[in-house]
N, C-alpha and C positions, 0 to 999 in steps of 0.2 A: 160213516161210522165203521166200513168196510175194515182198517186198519185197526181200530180201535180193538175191534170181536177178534181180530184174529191173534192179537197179542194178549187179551184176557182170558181166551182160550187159551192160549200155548199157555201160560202163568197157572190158571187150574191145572190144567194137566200135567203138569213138572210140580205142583204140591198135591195130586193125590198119588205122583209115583214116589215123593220121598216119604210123606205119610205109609205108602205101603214097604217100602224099605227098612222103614222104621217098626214098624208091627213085623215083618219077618226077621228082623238083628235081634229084636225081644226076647227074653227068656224068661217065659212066666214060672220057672221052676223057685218055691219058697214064696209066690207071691198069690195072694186070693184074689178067683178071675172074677169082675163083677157084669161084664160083659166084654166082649172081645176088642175093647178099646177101652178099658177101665178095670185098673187094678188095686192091690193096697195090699198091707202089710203093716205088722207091728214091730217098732223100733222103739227101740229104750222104753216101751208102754205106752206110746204115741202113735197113731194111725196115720200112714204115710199114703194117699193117693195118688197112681201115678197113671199118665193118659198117655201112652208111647206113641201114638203118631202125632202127637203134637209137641212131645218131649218136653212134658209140664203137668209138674208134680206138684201138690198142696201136701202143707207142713204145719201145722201150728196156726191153721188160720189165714196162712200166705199164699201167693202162688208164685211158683219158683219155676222162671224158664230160662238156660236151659237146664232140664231134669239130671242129664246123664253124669253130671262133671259132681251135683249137690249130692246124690242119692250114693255114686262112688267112694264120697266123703265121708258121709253119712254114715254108710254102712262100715267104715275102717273104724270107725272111731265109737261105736254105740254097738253094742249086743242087740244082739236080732229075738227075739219074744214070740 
């Protein structure tokens, strides 16, 4: 299993450094912090949750991944509340 561990090693460790990439690109500014990996915001009167190191946000009951491309959308087109 020598090969095995040292490839699911190297795989954890290259997703908890994009995980931390992703938590420091974040701008929690207009957005309410619910812990440091859980955020939201009200759009158009709808509560938007968004989990930045995993780049996956719930909308309507959904889970939307990836977040960055929906919530860019999102916010162009819907007043922010």
């Amino acid at each position: 299993m020598g090969d095995m561990k040292e490839y699911f090693d190297d795989m954890n460790y290259h997703k908890k450094q994009l995980a931390a990439k992703r938590l420091d690109e974040f701008d929690p500014t207009d957005w309410t912090s619910h812990t440091s990996y859980h955020y939201s915001r009200q759009i158009d009167g709808t509560r938007l949750d968004y989990y930045p190191t995993t780049n996956t946000c719930l909308w309507k009951g959904k889970t939307i991944k990836p977040a960055k491309p929906f919530i860019q959308k999102l916010l162009e087109n819907h007043p922010t509340t």
